[in-house]
C-alpha positions in Angstrom: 2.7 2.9 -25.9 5.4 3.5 -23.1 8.6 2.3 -22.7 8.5 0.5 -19.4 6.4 -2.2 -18.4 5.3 -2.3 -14.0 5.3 -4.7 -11.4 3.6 -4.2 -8.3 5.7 -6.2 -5.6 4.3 -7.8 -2.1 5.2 -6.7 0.8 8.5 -8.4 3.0 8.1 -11.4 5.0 9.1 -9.1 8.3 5.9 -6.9 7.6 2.9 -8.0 9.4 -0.3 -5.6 10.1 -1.6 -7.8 13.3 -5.0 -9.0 13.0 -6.1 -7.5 9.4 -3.3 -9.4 7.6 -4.8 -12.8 8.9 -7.2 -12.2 6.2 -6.2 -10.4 3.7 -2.7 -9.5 1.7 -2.0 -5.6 2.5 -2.6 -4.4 -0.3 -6.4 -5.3 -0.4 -6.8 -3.4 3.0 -9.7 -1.5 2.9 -8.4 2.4 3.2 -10.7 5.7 3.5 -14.1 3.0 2.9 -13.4 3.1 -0.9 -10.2 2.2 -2.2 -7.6 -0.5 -1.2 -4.3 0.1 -1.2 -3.0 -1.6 -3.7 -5.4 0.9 -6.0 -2.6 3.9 -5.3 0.1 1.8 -6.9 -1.9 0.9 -10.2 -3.2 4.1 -10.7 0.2 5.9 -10.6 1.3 3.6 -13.0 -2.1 3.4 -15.4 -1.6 7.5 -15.5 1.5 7.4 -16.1 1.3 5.5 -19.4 2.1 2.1 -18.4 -0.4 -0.5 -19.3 1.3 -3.7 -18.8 1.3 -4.6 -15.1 1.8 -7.5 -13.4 1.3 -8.3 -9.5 3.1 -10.4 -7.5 1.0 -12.2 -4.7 2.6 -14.3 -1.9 -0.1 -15.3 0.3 -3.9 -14.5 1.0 -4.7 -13.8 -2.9 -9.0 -14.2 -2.8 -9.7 -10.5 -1.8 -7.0 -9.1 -4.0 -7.9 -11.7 -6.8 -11.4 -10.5 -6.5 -10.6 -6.7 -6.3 -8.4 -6.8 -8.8 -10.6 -8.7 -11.6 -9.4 -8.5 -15.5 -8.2 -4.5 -14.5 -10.1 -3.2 -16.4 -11.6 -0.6 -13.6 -7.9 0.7 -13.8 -8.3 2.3 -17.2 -5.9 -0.4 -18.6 -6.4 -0.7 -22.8 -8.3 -3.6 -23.1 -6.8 -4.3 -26.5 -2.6 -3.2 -25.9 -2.9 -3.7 -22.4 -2.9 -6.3 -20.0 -2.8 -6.9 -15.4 -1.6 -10.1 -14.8 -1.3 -11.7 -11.1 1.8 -13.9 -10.5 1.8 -16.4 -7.6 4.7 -17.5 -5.1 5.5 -21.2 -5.1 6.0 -20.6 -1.2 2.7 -19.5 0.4 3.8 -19.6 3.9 4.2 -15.8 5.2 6.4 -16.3 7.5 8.8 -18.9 5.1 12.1 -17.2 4.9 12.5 -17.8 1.8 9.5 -16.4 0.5 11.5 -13.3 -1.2 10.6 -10.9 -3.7 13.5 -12.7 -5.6 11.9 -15.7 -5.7 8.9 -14.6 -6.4 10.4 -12.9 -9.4 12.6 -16.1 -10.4 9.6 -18.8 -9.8 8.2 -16.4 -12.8 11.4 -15.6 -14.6 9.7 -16.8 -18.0 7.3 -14.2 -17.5 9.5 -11.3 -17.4 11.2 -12.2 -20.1 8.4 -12.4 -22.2 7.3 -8.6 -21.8 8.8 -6.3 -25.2 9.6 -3.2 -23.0 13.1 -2.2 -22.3 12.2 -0.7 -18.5 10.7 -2.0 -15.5 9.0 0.2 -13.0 8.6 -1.8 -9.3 6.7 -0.3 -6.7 5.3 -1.8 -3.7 1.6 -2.8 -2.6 2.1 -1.5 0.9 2.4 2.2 0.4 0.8 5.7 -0.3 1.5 7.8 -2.4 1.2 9.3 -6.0 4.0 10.2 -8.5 4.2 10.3 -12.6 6.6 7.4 -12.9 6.7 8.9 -16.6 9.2 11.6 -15.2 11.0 8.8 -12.7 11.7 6.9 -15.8 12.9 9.9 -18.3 15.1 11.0 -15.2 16.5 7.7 -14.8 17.3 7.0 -18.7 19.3 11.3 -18.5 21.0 10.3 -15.3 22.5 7.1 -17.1 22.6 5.6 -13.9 21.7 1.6 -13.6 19.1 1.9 -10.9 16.7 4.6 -9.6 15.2 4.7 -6.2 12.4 6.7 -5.1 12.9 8.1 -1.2 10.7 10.4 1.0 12.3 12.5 3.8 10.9 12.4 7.1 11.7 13.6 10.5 9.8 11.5 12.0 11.9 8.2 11.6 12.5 7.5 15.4 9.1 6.4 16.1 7.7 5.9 12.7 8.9 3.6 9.6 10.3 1.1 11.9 9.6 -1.7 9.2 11.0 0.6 6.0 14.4 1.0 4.8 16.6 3.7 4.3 18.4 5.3 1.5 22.4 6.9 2.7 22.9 9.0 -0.3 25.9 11.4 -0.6 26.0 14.7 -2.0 24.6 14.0 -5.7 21.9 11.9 -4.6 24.1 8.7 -5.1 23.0 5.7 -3.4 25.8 4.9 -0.9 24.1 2.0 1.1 20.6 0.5 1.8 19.7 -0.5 5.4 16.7 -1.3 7.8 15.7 1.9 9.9 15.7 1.2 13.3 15.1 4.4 14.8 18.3 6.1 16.0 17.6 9.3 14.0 14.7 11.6 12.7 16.1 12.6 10.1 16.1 9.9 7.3 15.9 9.4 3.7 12.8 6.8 3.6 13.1 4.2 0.9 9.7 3.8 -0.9 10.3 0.4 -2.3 10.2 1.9 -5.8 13.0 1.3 -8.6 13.3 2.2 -12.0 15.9 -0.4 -14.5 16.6 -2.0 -17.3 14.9 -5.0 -18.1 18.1 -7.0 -18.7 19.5 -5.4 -15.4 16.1 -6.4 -13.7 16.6 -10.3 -15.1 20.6 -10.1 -14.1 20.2 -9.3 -10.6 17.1 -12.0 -10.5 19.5 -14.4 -11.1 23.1 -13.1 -9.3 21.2 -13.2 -5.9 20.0 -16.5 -6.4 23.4 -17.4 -6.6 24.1 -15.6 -3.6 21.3 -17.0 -1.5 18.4 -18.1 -1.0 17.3 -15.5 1.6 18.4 -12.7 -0.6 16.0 -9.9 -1.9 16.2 -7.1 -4.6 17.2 -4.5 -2.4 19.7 -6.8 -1.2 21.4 -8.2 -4.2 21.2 -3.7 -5.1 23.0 -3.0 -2.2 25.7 -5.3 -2.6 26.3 -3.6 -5.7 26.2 -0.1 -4.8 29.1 -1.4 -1.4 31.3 -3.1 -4.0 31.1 -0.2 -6.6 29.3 -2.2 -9.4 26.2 -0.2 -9.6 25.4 3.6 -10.4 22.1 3.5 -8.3 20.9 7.3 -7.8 18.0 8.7 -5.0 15.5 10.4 -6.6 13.2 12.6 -3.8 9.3 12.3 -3.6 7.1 15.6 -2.4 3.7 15.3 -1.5 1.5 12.8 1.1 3.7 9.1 1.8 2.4 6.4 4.0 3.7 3.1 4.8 1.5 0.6 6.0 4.1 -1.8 7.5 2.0 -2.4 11.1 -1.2 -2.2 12.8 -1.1 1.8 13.6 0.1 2.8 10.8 -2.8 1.6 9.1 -5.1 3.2 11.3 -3.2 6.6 11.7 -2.7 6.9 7.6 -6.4 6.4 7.6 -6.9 9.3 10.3 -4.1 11.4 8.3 -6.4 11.7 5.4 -9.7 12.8 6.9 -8.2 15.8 7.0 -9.0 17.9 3.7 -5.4 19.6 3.8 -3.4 16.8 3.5 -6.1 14.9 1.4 -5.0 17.1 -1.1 -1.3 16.0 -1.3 -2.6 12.8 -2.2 -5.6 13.1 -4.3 -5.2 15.8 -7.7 -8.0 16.2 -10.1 -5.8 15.3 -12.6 -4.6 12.4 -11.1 -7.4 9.6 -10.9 -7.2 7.3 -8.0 -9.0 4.2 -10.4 -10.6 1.6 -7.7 -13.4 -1.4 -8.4 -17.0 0.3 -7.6 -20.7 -1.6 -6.7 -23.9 -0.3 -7.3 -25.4 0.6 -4.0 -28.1 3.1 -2.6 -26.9 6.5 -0.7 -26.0 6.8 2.8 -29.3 7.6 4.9 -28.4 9.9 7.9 -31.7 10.1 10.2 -33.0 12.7 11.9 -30.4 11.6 14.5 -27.3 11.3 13.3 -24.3 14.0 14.0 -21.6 13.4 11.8 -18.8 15.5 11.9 -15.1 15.2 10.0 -15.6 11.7 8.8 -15.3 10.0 5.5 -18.8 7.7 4.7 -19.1 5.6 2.7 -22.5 4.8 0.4 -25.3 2.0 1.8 -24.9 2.5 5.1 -27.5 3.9 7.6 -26.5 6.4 10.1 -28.8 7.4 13.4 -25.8 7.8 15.8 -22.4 10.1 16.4 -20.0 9.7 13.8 -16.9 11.8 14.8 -13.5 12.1 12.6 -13.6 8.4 11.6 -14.2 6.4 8.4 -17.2 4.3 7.7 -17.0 2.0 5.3 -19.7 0.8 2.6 -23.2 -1.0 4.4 -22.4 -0.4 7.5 -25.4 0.6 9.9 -25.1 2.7 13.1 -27.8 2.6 15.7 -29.4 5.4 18.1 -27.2 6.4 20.7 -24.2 4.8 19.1 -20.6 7.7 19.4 -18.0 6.4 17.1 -15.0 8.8 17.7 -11.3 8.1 16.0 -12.3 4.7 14.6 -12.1 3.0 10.7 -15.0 0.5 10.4 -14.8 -1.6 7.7 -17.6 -2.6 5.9 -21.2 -4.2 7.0 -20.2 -3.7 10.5 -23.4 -2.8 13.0 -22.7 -0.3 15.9 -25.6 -1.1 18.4 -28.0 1.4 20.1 -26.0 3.5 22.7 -22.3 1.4 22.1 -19.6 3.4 22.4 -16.2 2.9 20.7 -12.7 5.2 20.8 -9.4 4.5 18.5 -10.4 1.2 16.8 -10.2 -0.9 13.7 -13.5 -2.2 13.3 -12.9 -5.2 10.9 -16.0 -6.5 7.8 -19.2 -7.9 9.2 -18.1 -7.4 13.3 -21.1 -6.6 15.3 -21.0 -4.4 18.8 -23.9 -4.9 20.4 -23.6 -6.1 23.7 -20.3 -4.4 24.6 -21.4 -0.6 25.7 -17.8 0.7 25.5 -14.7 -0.1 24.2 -12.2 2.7 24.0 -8.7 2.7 23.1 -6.2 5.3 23.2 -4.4 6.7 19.8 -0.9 5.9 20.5 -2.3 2.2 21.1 -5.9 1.5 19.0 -7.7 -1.6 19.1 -8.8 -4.1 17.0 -12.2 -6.1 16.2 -11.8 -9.5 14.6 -13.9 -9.5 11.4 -17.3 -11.3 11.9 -16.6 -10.9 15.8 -20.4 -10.5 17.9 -19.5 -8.5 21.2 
């Protein structure tokens, strides 16, 4: 059995994915028409040896409640070890005090109760797969108090608006910890991921309590690392990172990963991606359907154009029907001869009536789940 034990945080009350969120926490987004994202986050800890999990959940549990189940579609030890959902006592998403902190605190006896000496936090909003086995033994050699996990970009002017960053000086010390709001490429983006003690972990709980209400982990961490209290030490990811902090960057990490390339920096054979399955019938592709550079999923029927988008699972598109750029969530029906550009087609939305409705990629639409048009 491991020495750390994980928690798999919410996302921030100033992170809101317009329209999708309405229904669902983020981390039960439907992503590529199989997973969810919350799957990427369990899985890199379940293969990395931790079996104790817990998951924090703020507002919207049902879908993530439901996905989730008892774990055990996770490869968790059904005898040594255990997923357990924690709830906020503040439910409102927009409630400023609706912290991680007090998310964490309003469960304090919890925490307390798990045996192992380490926590592992990572967040429920982003992308990406690591061996936090490795994070962990590089945080216990550093001797350092808290370990971050960062991804370089130079991209950070128009992307990762809603992320932090990491300032780290010369031996990947943490020097400070603030919002990115796009005055360079060039950044250090902060995944949301730490590695600590336990007893740290529970310390800092309660310190920024004391300091306020509004205050959050990475708040309570920075103060530290200002004031000189804390070693906290960067520690750089390589391979595919995604944030999914707003509308587009939902839909553009789903278009990133159509492409087999970069599918590749994310998914590894040794790697598992574990996610909760149905039993359902192949998809049927008539006579004709052209589908080119798209992901589909199973139990849907297929007699249109299907071109570099994801379909998710049920879904039926009719004769005629050109899907191009789009992620269509499941049991969604694409009528004879509609046309639709650059969209997020939310669950059980119908476009029938509507013969075209085309957005552009720097801007993509929406369609309100269960919407008729």
């Amino acid at each position: 059995m491991f020495k750390a034990f994980g928690i798999v945080n919410s996302s921030e009350r100033n992170i809101h994915v317009e329209g999708l969120q309405d229904y669902r926490a983020i981390g039960s987004f439907s992503f590529l028409g199989r997973y969810r994202v919350i799957d990427f986050p369990i899985s890199n800890m379940t293969n990395s040896g931790i079996e104790y999990i817990q998951v924090y959940v703020k507002n919207k549990p049902r879908s993530l409640v439901e996905h989730l189940g008892t774990g055990r579609h996770y490869n968790i030890n059904s005898k040594s070890g255990n997923l357990q959902l924690l709830f906020s006592e503040h439910s409102g998403v927009n409630d400023i005090y609706n912290t991680d902190i007090d998310n964490y605190y309003s469960n304090l006896e919890c925490i307390e109760a798990v045996h192992y000496p380490y926590v592992v936090i990572a967040p429920n909003y982003m992308i990406y797969t690591t061996d936090y086995s490795k994070l962990i033994d590089a945080h216990i050699e550093s001797g350092a108090d808290v370990t971050m996990l960062y991804h370089s970009v130079d991209n950070a002017k128009e992307n990762y608006l809603n992320c932090h960053i990491l300032n780290l000086n010369r031996q990947k010390g943490v020097l400070s910890i603030e919002h990115n709001h796009g005055n360079a490429k060039n950044r250090n983006i902060f995944m949301d991921t730490y590695v600590m003690s336990k007893e740290l972990f529970i310390s800092l709980i309660h310190k920024a309590k004391e300091i306020s209400s509004l205050y959050t982990l990475a708040d309570v961490i920075n103060a530290g690392c200002r004031d000189g209290e804390l070693d906290v030490r960067g520690v750089s990811h390589r391979g595919y990172f995604a944030s999914i902090t707003d509308f587009k960057s939902y839909h553009d990490a789903n278009m990133d990963l159509i492409d087999y390339k970069t599918a590749t920096d994310l998914f590894h054979d040794n790697w598992p991606i574990y996610t909760r399955t149905n039993n359902s019938c192949p998809t049927h592709y008539f006579d004709t359907a052209n589908v080119s550079n798209s992901v589909i999923s199973n139990g849907s029927m297929i007699e249109g154009t299907v071109e570099n988008s994801i379909v998710g699972r049920g879904c039926t598109i009719k004769k005629g029907a050109v899907i191009k750029n789009c992620v269509v969530l499941a049991d969604c029906t694409i009528g004879e001869n509609v046309h639709i550009e650059n969209l997020v087609v939310d669950k059980h939305a119908k476009i029938t009536h509507a013969k075209e409705i085309i957005r552009t990629a720097d801007e993509p639409g929406y369609i309100k789940r269960n919407d008729t048009l």
